[in-house]
C-alpha positions as CSV (number, residue, x, y, z in Angstrom):
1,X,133.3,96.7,172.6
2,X,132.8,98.6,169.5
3,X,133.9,102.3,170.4
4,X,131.5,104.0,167.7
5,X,128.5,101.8,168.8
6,X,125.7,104.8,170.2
7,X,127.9,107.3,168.3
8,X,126.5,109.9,166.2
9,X,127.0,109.1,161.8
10,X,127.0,112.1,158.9
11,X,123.0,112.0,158.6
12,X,122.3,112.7,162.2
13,X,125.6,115.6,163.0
14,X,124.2,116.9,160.1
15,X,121.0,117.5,161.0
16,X,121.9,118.9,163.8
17,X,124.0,121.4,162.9
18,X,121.1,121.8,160.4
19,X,118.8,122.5,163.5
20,X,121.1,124.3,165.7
21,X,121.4,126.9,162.8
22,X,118.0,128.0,162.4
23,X,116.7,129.3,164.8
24,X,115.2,132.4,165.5
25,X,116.9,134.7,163.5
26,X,115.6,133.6,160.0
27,X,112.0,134.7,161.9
28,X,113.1,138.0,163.1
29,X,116.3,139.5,161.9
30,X,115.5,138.6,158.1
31,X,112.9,141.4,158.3
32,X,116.4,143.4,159.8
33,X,118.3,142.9,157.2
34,X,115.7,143.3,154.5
35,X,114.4,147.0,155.8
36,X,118.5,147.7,156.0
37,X,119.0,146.3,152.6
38,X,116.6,145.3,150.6
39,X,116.4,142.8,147.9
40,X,120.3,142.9,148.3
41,X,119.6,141.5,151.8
42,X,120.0,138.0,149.7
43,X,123.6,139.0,148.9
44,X,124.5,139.3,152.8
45,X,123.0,135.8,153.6
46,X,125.1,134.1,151.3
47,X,128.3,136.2,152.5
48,X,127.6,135.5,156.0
49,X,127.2,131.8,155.2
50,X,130.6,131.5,153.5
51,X,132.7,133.5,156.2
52,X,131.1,131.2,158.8
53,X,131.5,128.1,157.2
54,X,135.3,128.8,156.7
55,X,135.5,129.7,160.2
56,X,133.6,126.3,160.8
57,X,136.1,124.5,158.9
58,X,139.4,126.0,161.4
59,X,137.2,124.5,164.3
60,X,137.2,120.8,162.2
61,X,140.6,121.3,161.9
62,X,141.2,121.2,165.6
63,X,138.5,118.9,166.6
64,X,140.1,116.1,164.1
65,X,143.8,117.2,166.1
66,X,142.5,116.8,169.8
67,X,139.1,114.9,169.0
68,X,137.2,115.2,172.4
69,X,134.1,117.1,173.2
70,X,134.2,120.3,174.5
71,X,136.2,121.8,172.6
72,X,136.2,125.0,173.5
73,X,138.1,123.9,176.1
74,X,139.9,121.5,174.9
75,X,141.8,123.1,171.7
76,X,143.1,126.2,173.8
77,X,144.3,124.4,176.6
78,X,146.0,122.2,174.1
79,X,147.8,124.4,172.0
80,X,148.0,127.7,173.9
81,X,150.3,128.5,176.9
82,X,154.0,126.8,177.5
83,X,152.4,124.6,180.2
84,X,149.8,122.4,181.0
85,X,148.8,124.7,184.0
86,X,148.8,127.5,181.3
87,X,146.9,126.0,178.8
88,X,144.3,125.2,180.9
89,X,143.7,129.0,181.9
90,X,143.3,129.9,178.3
91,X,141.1,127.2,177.8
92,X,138.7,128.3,180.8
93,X,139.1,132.0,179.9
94,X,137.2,130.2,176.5
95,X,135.1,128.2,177.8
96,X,133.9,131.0,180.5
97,X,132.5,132.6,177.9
98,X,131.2,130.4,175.9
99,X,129.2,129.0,179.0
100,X,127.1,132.3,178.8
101,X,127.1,132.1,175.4
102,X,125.4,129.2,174.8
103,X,123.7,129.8,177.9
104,X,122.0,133.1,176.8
105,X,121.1,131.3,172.8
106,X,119.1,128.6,174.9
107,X,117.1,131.3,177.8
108,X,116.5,133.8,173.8
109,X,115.2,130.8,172.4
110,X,113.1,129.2,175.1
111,X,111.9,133.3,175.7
112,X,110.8,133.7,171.6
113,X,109.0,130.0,171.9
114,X,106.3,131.1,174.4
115,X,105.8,135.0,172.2
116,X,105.9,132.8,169.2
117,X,103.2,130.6,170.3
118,X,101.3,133.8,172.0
119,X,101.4,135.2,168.3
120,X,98.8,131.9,166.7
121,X,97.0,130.9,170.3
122,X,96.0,133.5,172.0
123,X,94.9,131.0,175.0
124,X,98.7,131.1,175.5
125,X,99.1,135.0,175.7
126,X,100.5,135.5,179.4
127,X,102.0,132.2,179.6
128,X,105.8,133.2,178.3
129,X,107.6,132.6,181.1
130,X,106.1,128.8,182.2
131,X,106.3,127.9,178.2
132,X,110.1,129.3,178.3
133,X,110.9,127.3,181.3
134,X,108.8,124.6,179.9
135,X,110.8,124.4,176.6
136,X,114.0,124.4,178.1
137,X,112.7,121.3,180.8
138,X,112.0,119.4,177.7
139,X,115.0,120.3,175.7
140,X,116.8,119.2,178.7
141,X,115.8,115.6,179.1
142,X,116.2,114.9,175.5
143,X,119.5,115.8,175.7
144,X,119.8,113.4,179.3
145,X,119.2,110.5,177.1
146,X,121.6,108.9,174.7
147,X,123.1,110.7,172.1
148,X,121.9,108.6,169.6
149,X,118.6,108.4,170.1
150,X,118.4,112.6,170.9
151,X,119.9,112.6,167.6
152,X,117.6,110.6,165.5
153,X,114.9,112.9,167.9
154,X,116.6,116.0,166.4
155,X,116.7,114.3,163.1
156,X,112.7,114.4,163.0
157,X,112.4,117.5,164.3
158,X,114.7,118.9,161.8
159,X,112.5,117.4,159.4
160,X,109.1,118.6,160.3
161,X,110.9,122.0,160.3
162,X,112.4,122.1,156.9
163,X,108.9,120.8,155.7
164,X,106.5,124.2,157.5
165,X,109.7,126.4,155.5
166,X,109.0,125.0,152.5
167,X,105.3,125.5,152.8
168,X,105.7,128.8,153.5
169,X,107.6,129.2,150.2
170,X,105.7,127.0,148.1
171,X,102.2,128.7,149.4
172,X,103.9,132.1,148.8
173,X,105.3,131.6,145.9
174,X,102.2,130.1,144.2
175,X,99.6,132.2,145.9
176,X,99.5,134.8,143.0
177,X,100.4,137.7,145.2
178,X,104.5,137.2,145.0
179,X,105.6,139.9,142.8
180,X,109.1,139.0,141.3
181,X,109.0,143.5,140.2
182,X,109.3,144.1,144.1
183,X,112.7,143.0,144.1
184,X,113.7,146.0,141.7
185,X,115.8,148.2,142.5
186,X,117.7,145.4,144.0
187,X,120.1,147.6,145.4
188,X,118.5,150.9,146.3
189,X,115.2,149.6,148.2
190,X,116.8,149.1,151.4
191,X,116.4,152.2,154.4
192,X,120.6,152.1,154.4
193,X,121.1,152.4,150.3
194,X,123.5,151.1,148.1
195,X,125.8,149.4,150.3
196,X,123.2,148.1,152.8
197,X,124.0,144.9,151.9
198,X,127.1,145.0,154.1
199,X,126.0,146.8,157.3
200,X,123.4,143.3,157.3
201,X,126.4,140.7,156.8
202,X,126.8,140.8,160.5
203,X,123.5,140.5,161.5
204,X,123.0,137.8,158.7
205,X,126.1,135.6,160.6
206,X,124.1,135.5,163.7
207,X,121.9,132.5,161.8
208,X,124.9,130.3,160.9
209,X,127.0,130.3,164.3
210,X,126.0,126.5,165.7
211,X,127.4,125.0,162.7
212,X,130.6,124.8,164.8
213,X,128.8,122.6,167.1
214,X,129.7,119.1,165.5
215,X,133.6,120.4,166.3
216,X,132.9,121.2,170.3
217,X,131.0,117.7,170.5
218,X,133.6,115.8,168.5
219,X,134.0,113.3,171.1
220,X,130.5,111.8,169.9
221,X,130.9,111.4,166.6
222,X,132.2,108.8,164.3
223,X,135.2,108.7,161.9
224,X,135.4,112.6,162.6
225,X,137.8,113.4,160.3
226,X,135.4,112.7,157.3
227,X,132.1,113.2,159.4
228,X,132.7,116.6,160.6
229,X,133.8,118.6,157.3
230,X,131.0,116.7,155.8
231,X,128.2,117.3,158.0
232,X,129.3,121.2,157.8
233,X,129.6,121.2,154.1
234,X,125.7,119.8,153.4
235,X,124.2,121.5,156.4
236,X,125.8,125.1,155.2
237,X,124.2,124.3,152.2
238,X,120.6,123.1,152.7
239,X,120.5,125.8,155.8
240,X,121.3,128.6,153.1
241,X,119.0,127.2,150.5
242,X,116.3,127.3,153.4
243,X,117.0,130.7,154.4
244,X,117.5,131.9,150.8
245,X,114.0,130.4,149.6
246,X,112.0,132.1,152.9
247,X,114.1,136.0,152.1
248,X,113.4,135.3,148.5
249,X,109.7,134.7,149.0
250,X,109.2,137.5,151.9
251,X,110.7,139.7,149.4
252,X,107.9,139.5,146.8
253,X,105.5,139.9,149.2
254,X,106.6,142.3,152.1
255,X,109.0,145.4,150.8
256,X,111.3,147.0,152.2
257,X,109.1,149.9,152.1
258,X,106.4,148.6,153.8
259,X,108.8,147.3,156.7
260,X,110.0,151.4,157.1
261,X,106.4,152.1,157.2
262,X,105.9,149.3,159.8
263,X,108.9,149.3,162.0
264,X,107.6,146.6,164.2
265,X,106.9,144.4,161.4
266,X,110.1,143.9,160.8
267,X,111.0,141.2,163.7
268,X,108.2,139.4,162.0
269,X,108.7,139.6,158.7
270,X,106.7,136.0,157.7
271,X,104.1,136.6,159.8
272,X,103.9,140.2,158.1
273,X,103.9,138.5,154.4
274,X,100.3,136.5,156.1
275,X,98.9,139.2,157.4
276,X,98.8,141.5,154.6
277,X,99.5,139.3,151.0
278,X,98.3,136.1,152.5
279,X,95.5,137.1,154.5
280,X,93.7,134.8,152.5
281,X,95.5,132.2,154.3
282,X,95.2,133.0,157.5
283,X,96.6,129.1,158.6
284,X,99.9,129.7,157.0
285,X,100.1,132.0,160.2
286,X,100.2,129.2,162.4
287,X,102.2,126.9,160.4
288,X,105.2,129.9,160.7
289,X,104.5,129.7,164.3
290,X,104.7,126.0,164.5
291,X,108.0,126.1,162.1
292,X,109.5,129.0,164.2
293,X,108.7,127.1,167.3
294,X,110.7,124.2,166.1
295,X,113.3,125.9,164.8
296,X,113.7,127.5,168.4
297,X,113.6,123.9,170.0
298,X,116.1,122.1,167.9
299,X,118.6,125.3,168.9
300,X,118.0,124.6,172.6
301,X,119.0,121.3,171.9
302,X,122.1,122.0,170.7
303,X,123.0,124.7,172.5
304,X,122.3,123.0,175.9
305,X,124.1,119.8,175.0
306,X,127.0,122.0,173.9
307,X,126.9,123.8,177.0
308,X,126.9,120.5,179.5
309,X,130.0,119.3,177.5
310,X,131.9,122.6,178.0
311,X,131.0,121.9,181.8
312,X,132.5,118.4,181.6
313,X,135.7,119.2,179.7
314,X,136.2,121.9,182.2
315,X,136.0,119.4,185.2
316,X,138.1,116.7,183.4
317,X,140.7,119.3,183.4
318,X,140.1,120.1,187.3
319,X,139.3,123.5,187.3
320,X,135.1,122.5,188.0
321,X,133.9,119.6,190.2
322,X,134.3,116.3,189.4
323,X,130.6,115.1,189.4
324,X,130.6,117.4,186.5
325,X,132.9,115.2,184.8
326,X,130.8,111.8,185.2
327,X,128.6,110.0,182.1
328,X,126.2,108.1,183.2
329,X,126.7,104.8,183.1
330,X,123.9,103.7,180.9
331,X,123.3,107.0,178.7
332,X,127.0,108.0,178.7
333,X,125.8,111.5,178.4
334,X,126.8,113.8,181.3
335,X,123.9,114.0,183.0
336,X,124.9,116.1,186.4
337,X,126.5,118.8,184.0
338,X,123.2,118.8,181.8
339,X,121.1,118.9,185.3
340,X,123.0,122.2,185.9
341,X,122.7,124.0,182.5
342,X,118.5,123.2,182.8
343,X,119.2,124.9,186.1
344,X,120.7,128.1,185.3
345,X,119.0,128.2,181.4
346,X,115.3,128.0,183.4
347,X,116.1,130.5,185.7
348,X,117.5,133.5,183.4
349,X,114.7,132.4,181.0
350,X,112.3,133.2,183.7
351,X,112.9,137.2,182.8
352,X,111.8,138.1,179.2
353,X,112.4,141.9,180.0
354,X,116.2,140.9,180.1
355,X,116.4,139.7,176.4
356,X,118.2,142.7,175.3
357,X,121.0,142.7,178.0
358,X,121.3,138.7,177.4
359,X,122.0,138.9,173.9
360,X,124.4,142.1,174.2
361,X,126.1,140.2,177.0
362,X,126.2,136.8,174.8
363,X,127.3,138.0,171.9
364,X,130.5,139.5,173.7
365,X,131.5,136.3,175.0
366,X,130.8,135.5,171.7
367,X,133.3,137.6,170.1
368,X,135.6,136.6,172.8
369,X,135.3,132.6,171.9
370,X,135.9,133.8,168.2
371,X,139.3,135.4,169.0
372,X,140.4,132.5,171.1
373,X,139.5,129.9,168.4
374,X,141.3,131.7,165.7
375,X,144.6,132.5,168.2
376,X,144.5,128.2,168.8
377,X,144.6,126.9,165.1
378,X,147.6,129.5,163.9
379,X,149.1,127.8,167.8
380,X,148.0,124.2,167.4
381,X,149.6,124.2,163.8
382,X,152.9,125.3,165.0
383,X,152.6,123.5,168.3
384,X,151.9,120.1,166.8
385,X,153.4,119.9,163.0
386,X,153.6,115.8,163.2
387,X,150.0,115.5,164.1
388,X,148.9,114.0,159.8
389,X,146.1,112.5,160.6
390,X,143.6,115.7,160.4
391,X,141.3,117.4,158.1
392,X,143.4,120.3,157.2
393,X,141.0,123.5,156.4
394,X,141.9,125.5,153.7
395,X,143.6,129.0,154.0
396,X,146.8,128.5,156.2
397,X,147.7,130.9,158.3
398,X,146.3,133.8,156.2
399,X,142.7,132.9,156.3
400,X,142.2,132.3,160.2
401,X,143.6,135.5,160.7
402,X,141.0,137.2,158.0
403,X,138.2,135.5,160.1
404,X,139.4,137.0,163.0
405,X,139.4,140.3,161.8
406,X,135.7,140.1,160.0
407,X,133.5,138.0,162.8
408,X,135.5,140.3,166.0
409,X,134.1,143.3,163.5
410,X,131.2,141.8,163.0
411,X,130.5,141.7,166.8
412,X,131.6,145.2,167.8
413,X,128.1,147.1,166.8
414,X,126.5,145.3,169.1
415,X,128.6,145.1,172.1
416,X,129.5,148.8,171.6
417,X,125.2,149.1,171.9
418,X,125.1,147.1,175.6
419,X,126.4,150.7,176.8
420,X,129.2,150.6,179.8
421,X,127.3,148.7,182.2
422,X,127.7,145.4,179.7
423,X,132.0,146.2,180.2
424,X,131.0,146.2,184.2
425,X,129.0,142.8,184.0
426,X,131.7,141.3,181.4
427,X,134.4,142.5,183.9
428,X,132.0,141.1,187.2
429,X,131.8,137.8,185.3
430,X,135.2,137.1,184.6
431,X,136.4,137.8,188.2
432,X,133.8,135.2,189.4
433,X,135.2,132.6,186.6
434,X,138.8,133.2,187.6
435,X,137.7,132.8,191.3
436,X,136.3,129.6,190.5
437,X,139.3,128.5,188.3
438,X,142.0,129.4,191.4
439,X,139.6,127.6,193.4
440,X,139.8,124.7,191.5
441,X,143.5,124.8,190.8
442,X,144.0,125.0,194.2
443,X,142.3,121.8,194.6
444,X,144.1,120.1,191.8
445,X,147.0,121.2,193.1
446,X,146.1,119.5,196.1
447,X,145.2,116.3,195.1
448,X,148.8,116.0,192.3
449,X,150.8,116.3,195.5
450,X,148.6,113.6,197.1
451,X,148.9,111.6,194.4
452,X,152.8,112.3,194.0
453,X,153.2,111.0,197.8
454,X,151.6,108.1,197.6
455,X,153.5,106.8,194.9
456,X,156.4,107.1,196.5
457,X,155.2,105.7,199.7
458,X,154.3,102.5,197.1
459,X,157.4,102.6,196.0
């Protein structure tokens, strides 16, 4: 049987990274970054992009060394701690928090899909929550079926999403109202002055994050050792092109001037541009909410799928139950562990007035995945010097280190922002996972010495 048969090729892990990446934030905290920055906002896009993607390319590294999905787990359990029963604490402590991670990106997204679609149709105004739970049902099944056919799934959406971007561009750019002067002073416009431009690098990074995703779901993808640095290296690049084009056509029509004026417009910064420049257009309104409401889907996608996988990894390595473990036998996806994420995603999505404390709370586990990636490819290196057969990112030991340093700073405005009751719930949380990781070592335990016994009986 041909092992790569159902597997995923370059066209589809790249569109998927493509739609885990844009999400939400290109619709909301592009208006951020341009009333902190300005015109300069442009220059913080593309930084964010490149620290990412050489962060993305550490995770290839490791996903080509110990290719098997979820690797999140996988990587630290491999390379950190002296032991096996070591490493596979480290890789829990990771994958603990990247649960909730991923966790909180779907319930956001599936939360902004319903207010999204309440912004166009107002026959869905009060329906948030059922839409949210709706979206994430959906997002959900797709992901129960093979992972070839969700892909070329993705792959359309994807498509239909890049296409309502570039109409927004192409209809803003032509529509005589973009004014190349508003984007002077390109340095000055912004509320934070001069250096604005830096204060929205971290809140530009939030947009690129899932392009780690082909290396946590490695397992399902073909010849990863050319696919996955490939499928990185074109998504990056289409996905800042994308984002580029939409900032660069806001800009000439919404200032950052007009954002100060209008606070609140500034979360909506394309819908702003068509209700003020393009109001002659009032349709280009709903074709934002149609794009944005893709965009949203194709990151639950991915974020739920990479979520299951974590679950699975964790119960191969017997700290979760082993149903978690089990593909199905004719999807080979993990369809208990998927079951679960729909579970717990639906419920938190079910409370919109949370949003704020979910994406505090996510983007410290966040911060905490970060730090544990980086700690595993300066170990894994050192740990495992015969392994040839690898894509080798760039950098050595230096530049892992430098990514470290930026993305943890990156994070720490944010986390500082959740206020001391986020330390309590981070704190609250991780008790509960290392409950559940000595209850499953326990079992394990249990079960080697059975094992061990019964040998020697056979013998």
């Amino acid at each position: 049987m041909n092992e790569l048969k159902g597997k995923l090729g370059l066209r589809d892990t790249t569109t998927i990274l493509i739609g885990g990446m844009i999400g939400s934030a290109i619709f909301s905290l592009a208006g951020v970054t341009i009333l902190g920055a300005g015109p300069a906002s442009l220059i913080s896009w593309v930084i964010a992009a490149i620290i990412l993607f050489a962060y993305a390319l550490q995770t290839a590294e490791l996903s080509t060394m110990f290719p098997h999905s979820g690797g999140v787990f996988v990587f630290p359990a491999k390379a950190l701690g002296k032991t096996e029963k070591q490493g596979r604490l480290w890789g829990w402590i990771s994958s603990w928090a990247y649960l909730f991670g991923c966790i909180a990106g779907a319930a956001f997204s599936a939360i902004y899909v319903g207010i999204y679609l309440g912004v166009s149709f107002e026959a869905l105004n009060g329906w948030q929550v059922p839409i949210a739970i709706l979206a994430v049902v959906i997002c959900g099944v797709l992901n129960i079926i093979k992972i070839s056919a969700m892909g070329k799934i993705n792959t359309v959406l994807t498509v239909g999403l890049a296409l309502t971007m570039l109409i927004f561009v192409v209809c803003g750019l032509t529509s005589g109202k973009w004014d190349g002067g508003a984007l002077v002073p390109f340095f000055t416009q912004g509320g934070d002055g001069a250096f604005g431009f830096m204060g929205a690098i971290p809140i530009a990074m939030v947009a690129f994050g899932s392009i780690v995703a082909a290396s946590f779901m490695v397992g399902e993808i073909k010849n990863p050792k050319k696919t996955v640095p490939k499928a990185m290296t074109i998504s990056m690049i289409i996905v800042l092109i994308l984002y580029l084009l939409m900032i660069l056509t806001t800009l000439g029509l919404v200032t950052a001037g007009f954002l100060m004026k209008n606070p609140g417009m500034a979360y909506i910064p394309m819908f702003a541009a068509v209700f003020t420049s393009l109001s002659s257009m009032p349709w280009l309104g709903i074709v934002i909410s149609i794009s944005a409401v893709l965009a949203l889907i194709t990151t639950i996608l991915v974020v739920m799928l990479l979520a299951a996988r974590t679950l699975q990894a964790s119960a191969e390595g017997g700290i979760l139950p082993k149903f978690l473990a089990k593909n199905n036998s004719k999807t080979n996806v993990p369809v208990n562990a998927q079951l679960i994420v729909i579970l717990v995603v639906g419920v938190i999505s079910a409370f919109p007035d949370a949003t704020n404390f979910i994406v505090n709370f996510g983007s410290l586990c966040n911060a905490i995945v970060v730090a544990m990636i980086c700690l595993t490819i300066i170990a894994a290196r050192r740990k495992y010097p015969e392994i040839t057969e690898k894509f080798k990112a760039p950098g050595g030991t230096v530049l892992p280190i430098i990514i470290f340093i930026i993305i943890i700073a990156s994070y720490v405005p944010g986390i500082i922002q959740g206020g001391y009751m986020l330390w309590v719930w981070t704190a609250v949380y991780y008790v509960l996972g290392l409950i559940i990781y000595a209850v499953g070592a326990r079992k394990r335990n249990l079960a080697d010495k059975i094992e061990v016994k019964s040998e020697n009986i056979s013998s």
